[in-house]
KEROKE-682920 format. One record per residue: residue number from 1; residue in three letters; x, y, z of N, C-alpha, C, O, CB in turn. Coordinates in Angstrom, 3 decimals, m for minus. Glycine has a CB too. Example, Ala and Ser with C-alpha at 12.3 -4.5 7.8 and 13.67 -1.06 7.14 Angstrom:
LUMBA    i   aa        nX        nY        nZ       caX       caY       caZ        cX        cY        cZ        oX        oY        oZ       cbX       cbY       cbZ
LUMBA    1  ala    13.190    m5.690     7.800    12.300    m4.500     7.800    13.200    m3.300     7.800    14.236    m3.319     8.465    11.308    m4.473     9.046
LUMBA    2  ser    12.850    m2.250     7.080    13.670    m1.060     7.140    12.900     0.030     7.870    13.409     1.138     8.039    14.084    m0.598     5.725
END
This chain:
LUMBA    i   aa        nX        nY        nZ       caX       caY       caZ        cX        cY        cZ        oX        oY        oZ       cbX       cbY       cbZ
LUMBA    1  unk     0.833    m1.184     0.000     0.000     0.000     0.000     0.879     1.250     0.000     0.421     2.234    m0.581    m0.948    m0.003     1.213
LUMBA    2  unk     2.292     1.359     0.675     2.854     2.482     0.760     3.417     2.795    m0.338     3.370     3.917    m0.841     3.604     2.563     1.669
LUMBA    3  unk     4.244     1.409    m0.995     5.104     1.711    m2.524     4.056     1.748    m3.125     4.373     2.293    m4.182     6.233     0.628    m3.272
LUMBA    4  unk     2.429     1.418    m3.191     1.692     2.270    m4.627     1.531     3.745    m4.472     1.671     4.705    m5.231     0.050     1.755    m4.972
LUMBA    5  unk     1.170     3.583    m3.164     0.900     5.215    m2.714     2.392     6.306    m2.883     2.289     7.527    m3.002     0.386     5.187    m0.777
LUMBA    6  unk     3.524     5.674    m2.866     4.947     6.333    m3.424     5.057     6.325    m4.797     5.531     7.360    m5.266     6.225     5.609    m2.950
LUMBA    7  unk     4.679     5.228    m5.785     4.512     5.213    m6.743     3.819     6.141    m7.795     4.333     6.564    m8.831     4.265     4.417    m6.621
LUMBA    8  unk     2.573     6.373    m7.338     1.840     7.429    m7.556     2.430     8.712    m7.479     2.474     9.395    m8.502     0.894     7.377    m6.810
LUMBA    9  unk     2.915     9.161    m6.358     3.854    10.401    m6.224     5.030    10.748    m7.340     5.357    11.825    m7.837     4.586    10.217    m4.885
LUMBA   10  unk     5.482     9.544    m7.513     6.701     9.347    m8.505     6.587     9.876    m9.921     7.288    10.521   m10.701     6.988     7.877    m8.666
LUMBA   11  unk     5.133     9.192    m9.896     4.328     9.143   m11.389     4.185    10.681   m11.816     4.462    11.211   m12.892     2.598     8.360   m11.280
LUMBA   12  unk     3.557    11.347   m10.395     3.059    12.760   m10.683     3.946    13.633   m11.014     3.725    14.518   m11.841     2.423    13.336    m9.684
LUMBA   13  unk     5.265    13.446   m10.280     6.433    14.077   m10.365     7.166    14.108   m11.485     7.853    15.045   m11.892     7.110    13.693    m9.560
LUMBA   14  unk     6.990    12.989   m12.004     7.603    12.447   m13.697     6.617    13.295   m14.407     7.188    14.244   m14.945     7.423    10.454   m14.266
LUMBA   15  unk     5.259    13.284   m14.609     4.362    13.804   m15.086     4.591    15.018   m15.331     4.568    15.483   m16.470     3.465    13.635   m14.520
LUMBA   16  unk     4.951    15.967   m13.829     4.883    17.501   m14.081     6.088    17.748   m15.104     6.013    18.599   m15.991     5.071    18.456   m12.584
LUMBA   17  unk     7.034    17.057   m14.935     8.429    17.125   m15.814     8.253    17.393   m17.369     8.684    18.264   m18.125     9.241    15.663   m15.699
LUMBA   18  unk     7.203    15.957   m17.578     6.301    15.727   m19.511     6.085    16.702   m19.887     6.350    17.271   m20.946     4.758    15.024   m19.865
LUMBA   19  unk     5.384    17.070   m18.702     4.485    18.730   m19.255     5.918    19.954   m19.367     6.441    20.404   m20.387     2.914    19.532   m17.481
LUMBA   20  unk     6.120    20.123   m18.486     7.482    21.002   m18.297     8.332    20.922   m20.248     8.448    21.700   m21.195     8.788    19.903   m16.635
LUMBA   21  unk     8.704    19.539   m19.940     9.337    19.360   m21.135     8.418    19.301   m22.445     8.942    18.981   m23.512    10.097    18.167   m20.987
LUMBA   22  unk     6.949    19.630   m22.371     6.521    19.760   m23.662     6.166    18.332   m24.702     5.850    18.282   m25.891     7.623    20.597   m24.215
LUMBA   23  unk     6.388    17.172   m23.606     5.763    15.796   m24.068     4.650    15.820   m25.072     3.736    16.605   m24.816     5.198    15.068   m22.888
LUMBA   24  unk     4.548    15.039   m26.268     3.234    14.726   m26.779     3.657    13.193   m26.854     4.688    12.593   m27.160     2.701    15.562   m28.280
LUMBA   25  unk     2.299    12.818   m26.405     2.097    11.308   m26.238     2.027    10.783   m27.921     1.438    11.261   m28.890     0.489    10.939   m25.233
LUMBA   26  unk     2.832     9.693   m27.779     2.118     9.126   m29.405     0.817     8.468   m29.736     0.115     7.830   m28.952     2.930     8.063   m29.994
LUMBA   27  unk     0.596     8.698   m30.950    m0.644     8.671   m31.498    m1.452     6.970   m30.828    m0.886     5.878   m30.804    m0.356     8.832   m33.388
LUMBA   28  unk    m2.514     7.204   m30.480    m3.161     5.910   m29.836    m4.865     6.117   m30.133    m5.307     7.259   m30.254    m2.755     5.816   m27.946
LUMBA   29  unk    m5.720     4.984   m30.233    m6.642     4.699   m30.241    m7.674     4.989   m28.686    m8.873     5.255   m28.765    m6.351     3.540   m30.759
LUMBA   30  unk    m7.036     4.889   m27.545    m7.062     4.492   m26.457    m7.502     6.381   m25.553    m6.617     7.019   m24.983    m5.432     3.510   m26.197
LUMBA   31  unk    m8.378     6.683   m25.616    m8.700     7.712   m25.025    m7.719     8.774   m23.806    m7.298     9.928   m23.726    m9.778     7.156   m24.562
LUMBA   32  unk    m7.723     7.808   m23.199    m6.560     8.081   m21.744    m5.441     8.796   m22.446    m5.015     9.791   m21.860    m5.787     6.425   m20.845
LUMBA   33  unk    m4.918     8.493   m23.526    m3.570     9.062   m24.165    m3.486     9.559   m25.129    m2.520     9.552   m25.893    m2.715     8.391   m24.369
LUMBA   34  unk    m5.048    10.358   m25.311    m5.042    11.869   m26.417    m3.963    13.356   m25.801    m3.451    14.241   m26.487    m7.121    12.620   m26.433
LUMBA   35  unk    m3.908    13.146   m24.209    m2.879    14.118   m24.132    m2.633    14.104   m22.370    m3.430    13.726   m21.511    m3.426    15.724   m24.893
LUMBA   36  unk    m1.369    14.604   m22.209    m0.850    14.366   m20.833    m2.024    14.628   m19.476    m1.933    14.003   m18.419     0.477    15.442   m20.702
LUMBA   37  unk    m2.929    15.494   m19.709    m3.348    15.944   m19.071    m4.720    14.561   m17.988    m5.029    14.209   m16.849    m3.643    17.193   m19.992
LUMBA   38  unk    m5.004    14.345   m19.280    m6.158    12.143   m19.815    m5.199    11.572   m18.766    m5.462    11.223   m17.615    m5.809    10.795   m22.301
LUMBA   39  unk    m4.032    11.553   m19.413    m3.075    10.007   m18.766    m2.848    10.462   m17.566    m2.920     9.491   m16.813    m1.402     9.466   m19.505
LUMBA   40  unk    m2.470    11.981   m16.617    m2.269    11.539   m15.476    m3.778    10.810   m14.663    m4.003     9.760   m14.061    m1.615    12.780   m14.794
LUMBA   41  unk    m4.404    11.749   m14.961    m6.172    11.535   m14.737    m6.645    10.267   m14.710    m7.660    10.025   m14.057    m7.084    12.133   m15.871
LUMBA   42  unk    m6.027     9.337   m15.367    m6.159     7.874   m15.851    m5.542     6.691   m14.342    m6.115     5.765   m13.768    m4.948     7.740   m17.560
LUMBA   43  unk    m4.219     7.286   m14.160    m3.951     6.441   m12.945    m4.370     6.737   m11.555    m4.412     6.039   m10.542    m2.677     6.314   m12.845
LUMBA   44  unk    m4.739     8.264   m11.856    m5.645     8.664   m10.285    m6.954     7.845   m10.183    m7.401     7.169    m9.257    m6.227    10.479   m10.185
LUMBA   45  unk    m7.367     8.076   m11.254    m9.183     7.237   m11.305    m8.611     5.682   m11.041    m9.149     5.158   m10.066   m10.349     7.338   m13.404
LUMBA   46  unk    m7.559     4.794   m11.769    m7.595     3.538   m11.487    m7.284     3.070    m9.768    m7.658     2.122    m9.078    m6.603     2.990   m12.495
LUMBA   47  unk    m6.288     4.433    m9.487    m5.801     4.125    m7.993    m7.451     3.934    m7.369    m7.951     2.843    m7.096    m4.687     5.666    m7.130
LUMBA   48  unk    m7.917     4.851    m7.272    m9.421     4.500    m6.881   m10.404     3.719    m7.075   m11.396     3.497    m6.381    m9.962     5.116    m7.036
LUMBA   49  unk   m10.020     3.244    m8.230   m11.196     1.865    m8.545   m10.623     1.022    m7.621   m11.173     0.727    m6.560   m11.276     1.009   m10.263
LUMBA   50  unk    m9.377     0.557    m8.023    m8.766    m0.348    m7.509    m8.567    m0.712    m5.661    m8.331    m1.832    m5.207    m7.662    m0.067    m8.191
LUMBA   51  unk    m8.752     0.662    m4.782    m9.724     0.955    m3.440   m11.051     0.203    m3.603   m11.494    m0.754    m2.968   m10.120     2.658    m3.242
LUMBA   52  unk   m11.439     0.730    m4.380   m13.196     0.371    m4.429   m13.598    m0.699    m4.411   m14.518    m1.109    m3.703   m13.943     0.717    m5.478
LUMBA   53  unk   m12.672    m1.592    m5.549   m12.748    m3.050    m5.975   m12.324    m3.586    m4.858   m13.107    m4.486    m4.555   m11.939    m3.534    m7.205
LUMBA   54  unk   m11.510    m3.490    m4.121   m10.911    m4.167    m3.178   m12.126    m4.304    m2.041   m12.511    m5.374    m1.570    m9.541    m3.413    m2.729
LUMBA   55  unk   m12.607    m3.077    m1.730   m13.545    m3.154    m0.705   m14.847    m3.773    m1.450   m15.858    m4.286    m0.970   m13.777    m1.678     0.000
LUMBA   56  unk   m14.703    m3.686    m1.953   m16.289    m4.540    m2.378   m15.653    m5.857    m2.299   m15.618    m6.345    m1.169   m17.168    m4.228    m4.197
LUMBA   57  unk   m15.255    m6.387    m3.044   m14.829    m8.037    m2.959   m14.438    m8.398    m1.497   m14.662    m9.582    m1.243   m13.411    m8.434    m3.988
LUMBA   58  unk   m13.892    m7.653    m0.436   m13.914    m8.364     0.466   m14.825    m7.437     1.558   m14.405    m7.052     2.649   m12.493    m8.805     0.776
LUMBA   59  unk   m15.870    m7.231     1.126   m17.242    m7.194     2.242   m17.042    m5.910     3.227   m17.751    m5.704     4.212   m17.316    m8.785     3.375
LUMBA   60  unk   m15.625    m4.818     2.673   m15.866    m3.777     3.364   m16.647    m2.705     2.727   m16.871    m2.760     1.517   m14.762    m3.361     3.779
LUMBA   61  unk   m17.105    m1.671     3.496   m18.178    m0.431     2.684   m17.216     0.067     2.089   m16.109    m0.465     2.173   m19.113     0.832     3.551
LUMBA   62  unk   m17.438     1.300     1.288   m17.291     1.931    m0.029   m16.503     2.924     0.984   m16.925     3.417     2.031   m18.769     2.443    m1.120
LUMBA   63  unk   m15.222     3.076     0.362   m14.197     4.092     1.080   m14.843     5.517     0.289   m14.091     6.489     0.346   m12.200     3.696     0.681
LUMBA   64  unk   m15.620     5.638    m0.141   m16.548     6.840    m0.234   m15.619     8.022    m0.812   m15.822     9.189    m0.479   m17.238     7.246     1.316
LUMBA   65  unk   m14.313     7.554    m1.934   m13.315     8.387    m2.338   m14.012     9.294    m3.525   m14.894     8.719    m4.164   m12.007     7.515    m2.790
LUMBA   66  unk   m13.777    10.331    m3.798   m14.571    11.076    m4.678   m13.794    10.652    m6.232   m12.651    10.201    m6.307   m14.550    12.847    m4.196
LUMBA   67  unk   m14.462    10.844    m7.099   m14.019    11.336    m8.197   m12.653    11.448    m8.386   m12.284    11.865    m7.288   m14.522    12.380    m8.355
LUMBA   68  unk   m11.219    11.292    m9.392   m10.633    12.282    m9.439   m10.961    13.799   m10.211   m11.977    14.118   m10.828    m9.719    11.752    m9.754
LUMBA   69  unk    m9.861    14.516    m9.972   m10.287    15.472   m10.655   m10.206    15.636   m12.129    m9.393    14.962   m12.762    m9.816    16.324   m10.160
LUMBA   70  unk   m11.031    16.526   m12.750   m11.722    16.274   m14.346    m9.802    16.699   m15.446    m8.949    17.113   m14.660   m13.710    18.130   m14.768
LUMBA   71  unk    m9.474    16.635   m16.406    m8.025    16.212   m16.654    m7.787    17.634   m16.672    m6.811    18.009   m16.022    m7.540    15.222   m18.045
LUMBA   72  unk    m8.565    18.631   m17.362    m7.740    20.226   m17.146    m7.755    20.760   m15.747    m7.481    21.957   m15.673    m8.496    21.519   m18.050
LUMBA   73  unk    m8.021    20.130   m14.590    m7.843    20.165   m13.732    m6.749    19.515   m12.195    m6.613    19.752   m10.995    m8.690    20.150   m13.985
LUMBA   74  unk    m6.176    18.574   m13.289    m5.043    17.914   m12.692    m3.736    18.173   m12.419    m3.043    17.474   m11.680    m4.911    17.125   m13.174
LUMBA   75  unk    m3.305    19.335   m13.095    m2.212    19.876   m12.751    m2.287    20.358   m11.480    m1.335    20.231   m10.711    m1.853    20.747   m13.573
LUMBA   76  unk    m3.618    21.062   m11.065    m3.696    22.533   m10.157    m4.383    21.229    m8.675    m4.273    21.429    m7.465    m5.329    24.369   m11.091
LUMBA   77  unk    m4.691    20.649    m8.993    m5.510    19.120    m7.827    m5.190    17.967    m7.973    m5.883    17.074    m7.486    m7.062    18.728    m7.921
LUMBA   78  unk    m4.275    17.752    m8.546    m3.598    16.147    m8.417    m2.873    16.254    m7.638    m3.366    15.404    m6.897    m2.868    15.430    m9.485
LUMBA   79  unk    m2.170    16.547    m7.189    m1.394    16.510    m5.269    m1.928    16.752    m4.490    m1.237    16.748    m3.471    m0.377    17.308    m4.698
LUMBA   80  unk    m3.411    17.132    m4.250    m4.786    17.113    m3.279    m4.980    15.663    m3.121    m4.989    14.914    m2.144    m6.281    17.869    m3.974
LUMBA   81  unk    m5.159    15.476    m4.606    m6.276    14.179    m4.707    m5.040    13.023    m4.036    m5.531    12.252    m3.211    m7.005    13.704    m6.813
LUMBA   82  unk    m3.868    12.873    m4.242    m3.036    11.994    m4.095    m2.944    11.795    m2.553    m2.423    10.814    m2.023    m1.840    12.341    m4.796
LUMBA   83  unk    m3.648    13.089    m1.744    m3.250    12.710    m0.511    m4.649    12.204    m0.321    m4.619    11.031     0.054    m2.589    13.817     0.514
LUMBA   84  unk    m5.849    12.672    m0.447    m7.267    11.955    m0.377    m6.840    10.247    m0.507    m7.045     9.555     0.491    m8.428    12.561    m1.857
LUMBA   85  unk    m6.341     9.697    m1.556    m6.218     8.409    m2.153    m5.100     7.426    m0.895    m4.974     6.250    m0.554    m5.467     8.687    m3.940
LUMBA   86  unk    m4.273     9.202    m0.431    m3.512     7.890     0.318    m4.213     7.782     1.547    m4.214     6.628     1.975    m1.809     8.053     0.663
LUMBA   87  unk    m4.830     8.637     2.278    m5.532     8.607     3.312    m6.365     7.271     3.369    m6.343     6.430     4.268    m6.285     9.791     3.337
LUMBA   88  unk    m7.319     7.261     1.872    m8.196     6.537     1.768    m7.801     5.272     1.783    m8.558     4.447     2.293    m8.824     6.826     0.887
LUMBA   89  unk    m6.227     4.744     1.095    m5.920     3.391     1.236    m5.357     2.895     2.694    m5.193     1.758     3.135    m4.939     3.104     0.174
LUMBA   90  unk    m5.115     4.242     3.299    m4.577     3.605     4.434    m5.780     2.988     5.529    m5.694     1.941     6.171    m3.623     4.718     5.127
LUMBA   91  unk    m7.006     4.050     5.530    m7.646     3.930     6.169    m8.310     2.396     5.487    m8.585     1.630     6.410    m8.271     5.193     6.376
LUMBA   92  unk    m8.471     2.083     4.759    m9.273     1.064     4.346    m8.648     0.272     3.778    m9.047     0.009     2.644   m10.213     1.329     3.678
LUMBA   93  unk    m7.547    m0.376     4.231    m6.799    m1.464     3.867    m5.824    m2.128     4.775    m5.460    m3.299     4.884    m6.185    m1.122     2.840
LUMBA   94  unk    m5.419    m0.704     5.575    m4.548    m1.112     6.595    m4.808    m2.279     7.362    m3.855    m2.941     7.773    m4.425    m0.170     7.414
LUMBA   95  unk    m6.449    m2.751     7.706    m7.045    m3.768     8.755    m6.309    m5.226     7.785    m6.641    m6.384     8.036    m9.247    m3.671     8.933
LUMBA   96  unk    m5.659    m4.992     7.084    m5.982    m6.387     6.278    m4.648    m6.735     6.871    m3.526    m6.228     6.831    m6.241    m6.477     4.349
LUMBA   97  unk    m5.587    m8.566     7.851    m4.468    m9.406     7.779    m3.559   m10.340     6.990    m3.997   m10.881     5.974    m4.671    m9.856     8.328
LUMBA   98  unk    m2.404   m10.537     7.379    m1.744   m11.515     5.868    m2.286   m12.915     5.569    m1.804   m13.753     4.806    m0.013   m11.905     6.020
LUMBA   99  unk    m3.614   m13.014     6.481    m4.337   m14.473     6.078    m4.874   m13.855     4.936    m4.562   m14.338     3.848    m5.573   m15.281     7.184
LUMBA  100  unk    m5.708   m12.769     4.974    m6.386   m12.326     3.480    m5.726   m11.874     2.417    m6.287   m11.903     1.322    m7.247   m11.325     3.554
LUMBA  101  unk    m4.071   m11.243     2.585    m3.649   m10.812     1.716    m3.216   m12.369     0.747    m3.240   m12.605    m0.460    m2.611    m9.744     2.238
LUMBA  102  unk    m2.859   m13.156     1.882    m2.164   m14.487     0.987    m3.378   m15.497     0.555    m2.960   m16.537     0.045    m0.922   m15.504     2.063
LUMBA  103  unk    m4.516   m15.411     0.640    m5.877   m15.914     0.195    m5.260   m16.059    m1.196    m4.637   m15.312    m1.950    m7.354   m14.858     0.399
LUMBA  104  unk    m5.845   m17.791    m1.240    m6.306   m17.956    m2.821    m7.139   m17.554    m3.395    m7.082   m17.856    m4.587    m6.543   m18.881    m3.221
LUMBA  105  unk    m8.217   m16.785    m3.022    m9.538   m16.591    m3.198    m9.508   m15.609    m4.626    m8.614   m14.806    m4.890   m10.243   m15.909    m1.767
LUMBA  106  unk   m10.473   m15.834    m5.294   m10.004   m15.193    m6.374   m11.579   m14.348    m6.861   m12.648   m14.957    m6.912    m9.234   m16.409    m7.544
LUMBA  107  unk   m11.468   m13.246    m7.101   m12.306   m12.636    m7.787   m12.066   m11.942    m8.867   m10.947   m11.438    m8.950   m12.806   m12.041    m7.169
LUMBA  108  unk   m13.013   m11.735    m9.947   m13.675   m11.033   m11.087   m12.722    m9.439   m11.076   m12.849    m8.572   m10.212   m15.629   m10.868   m10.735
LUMBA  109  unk   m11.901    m9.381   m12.125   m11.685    m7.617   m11.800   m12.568    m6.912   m12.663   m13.126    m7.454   m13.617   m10.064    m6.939   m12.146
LUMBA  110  unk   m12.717    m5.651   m12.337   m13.738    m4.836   m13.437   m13.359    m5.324   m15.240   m14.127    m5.304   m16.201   m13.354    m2.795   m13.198
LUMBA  111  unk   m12.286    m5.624   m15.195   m11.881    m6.016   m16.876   m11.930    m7.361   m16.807   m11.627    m8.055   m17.777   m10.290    m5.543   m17.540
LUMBA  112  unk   m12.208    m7.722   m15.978   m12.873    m9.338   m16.504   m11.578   m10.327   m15.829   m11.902   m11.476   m15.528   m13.010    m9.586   m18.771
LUMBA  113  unk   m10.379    m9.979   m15.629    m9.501   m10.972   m15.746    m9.301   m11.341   m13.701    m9.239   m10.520   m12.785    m7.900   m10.276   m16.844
LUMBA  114  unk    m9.266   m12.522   m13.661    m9.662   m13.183   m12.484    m7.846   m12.469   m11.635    m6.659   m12.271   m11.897   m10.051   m15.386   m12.809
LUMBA  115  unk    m9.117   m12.333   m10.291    m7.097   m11.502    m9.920    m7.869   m11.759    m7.940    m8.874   m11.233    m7.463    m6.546    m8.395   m10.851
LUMBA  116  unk    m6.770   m12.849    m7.202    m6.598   m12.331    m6.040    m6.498   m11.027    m5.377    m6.407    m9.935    m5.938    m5.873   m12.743    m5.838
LUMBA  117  unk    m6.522   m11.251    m4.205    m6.216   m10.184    m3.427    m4.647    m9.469    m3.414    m4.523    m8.245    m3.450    m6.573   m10.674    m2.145
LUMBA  118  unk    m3.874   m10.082    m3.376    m2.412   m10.032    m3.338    m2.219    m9.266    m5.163    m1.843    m8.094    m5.164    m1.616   m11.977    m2.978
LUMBA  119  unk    m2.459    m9.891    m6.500    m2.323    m9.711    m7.142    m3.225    m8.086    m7.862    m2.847    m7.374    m8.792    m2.291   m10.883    m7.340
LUMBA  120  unk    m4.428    m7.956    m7.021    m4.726    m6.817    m7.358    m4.090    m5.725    m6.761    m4.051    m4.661    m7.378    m5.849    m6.740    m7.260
LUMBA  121  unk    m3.431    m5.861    m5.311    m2.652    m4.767    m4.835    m1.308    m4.661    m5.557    m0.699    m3.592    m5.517    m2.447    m4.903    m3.365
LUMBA  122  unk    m0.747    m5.853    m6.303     0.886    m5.764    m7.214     0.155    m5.143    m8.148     1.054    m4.400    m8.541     1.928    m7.326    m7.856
LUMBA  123  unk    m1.225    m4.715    m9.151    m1.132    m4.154   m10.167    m1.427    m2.905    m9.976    m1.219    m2.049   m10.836    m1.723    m4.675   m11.010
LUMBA  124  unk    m2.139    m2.569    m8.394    m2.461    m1.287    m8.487    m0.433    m0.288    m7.963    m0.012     0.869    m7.968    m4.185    m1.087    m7.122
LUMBA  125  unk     0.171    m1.749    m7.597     1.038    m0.956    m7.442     2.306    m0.673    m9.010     2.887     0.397    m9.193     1.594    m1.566    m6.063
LUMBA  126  unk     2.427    m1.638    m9.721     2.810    m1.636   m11.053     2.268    m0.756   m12.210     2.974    m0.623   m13.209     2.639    m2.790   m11.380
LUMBA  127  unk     1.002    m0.118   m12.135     0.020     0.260   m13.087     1.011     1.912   m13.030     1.365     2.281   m14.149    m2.003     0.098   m12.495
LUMBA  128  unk     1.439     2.855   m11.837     2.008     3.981   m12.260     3.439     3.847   m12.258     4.148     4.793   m12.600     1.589     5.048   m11.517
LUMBA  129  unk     3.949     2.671   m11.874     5.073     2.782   m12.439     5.494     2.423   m13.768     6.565     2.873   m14.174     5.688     2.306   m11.779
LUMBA  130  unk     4.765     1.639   m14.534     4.330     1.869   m15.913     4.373     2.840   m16.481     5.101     3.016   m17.458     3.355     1.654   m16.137
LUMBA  131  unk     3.529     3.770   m15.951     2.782     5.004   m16.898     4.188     6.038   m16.760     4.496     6.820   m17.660     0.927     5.862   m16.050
LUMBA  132  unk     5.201     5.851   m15.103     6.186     6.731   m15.052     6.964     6.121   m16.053     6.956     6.746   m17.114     6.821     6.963   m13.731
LUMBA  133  unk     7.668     5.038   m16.039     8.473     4.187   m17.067     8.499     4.935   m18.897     9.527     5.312   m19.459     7.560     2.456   m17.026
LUMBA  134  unk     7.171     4.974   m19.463     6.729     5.431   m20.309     7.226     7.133   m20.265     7.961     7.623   m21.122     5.359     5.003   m20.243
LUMBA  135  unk     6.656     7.901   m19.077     6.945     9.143   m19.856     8.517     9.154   m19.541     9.187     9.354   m20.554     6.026    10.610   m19.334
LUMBA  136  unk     9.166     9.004   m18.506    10.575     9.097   m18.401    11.467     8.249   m19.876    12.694     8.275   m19.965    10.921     8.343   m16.800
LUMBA  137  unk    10.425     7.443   m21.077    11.092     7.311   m22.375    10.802     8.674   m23.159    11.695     9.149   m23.860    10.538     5.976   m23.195
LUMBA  138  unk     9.774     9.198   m23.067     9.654    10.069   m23.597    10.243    11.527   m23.276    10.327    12.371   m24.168     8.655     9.934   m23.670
LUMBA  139  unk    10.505    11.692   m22.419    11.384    12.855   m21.497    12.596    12.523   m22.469    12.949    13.367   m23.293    11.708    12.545   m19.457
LUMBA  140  unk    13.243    11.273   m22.371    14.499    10.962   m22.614    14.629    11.440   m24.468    15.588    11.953   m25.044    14.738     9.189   m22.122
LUMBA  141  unk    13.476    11.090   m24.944    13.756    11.138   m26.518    13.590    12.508   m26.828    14.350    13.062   m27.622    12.757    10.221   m27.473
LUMBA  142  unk    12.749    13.044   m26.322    12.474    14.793   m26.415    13.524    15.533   m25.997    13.350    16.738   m26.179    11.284    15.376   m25.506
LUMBA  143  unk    14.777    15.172   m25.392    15.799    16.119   m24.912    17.245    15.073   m25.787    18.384    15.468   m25.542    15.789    16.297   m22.744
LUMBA  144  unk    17.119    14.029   m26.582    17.723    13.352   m27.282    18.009    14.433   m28.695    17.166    14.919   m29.449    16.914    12.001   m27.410
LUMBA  145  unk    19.298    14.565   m28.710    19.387    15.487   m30.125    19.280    14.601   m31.573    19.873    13.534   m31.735    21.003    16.326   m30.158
LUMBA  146  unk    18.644    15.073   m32.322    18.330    14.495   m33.506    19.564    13.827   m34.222    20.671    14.190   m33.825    17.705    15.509   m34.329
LUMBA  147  unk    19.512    13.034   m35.080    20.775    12.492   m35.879    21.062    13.598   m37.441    21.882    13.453   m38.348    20.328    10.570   m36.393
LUMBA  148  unk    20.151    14.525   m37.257    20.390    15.439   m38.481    21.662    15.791   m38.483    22.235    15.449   m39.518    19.589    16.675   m38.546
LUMBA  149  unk    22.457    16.462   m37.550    23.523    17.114   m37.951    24.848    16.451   m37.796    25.070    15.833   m36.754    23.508    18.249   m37.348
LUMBA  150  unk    25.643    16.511   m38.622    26.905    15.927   m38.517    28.273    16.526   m37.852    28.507    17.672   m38.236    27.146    15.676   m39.723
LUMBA  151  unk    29.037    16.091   m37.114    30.213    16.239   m36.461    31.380    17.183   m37.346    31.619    16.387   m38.255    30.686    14.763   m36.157
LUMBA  152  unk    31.849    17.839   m37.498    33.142    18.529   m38.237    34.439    18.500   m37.636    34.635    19.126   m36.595    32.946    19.947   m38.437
LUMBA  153  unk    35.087    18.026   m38.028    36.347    17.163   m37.955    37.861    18.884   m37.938    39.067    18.645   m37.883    36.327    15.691   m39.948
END
C-alpha cells in the first residue's frame, strides 16, 4: 500500500516534468492518451477503482473516495487528490491481515480478468510505475538530439 501510494507520487512528479518538457504522447486509439493531461487523470481514477474493488470483494463499505479530478484540472488538484487516495488506502486497507492478503480466493476484476487479493494490490502498485516508465522514455527522446547534424572534424 505504501510503494503504490509512493509510486503514484513518482508518477506525478515524472508527469509535471512531460508537461514542463513539452511531451506529446504518441498517437493511440485508447482515449486516456489523447494528451498528458487524460493520462495523469487515468492512474488517479484507477488508484481508486482499484480501493473500491478491493472493498467490495472483500465485504468492506465503499471508502466513499470522490471522483478524481476532471483532466484540465489535474495539474492545479492532483497533489490534493493523491493525498485523499492515500488517506483513503490507508484507512481502508490497513485492517488487512496476511491471512487475506495471501488468500487464494479469487475474484472477477472490473476487466474481466480473475485476480486475487495479493495480485490486485501488485497491479495497483505496477500500473504507475508503468505510466512513469513510459513518460521518463519520452522525457528521454524529447531532450535526445536528432541524428540530423553531422560532427566537423
Amino acid at each position: 500500500m505504501l510503494l503504490q501510494m509512493h509510486e503514484m507520487g513518482q508518477l506525478f512528479v515524472v508527469w509535471k516534468k512531460a508537461k514542463r518538457a513539452g511531451v506529446t504522447l504518441p498517437k493511440t486509439k485508447d482515449p486516456a492518451y489523447e494528451n498528458l493531461d487524460l493520462l495523469m487523470r487515468h492512474p488517479l481514477r484507477s488508484c481508486r477503482g482499484y480501493l473500491t474493488w478491493l472493498c467490495e470483494m472483500l465485504g468492506r463499505r465503499d471508502p466513499g473516495v470522490p471522483d478524481p479530478p476532471e483532466a484540465e484540472k489535474v495539474a492545479a488538484q492532483g497533489a490534493t487528490y493523491l493525498k485523499v487516495l492515500a488517506k483513503a488506502w490507508e484507512k481502508h486497507m490497513a485492517w488487512m491481515p496476511a491471512s487475506v492478503l495471501d488468500s487464494f480466493d479469487v475474484y472477477k476484476s472490473r476487466w474481466g480478468a480473475p485476480m486475487t487479493v495479493e495480485a490486485m494490490f501488485e497491479h495497483a502498485l505496477v500500473h504507475p510505475m508503468r505510466h512513469r516508465f513510459q513518460l521518463e522514455e519520452l522525457i528521454a527522446k524529447k531532450r535526445k538530439p536528432t541524428g540530423g547534424s553531422r560532427s566537423r572534424r
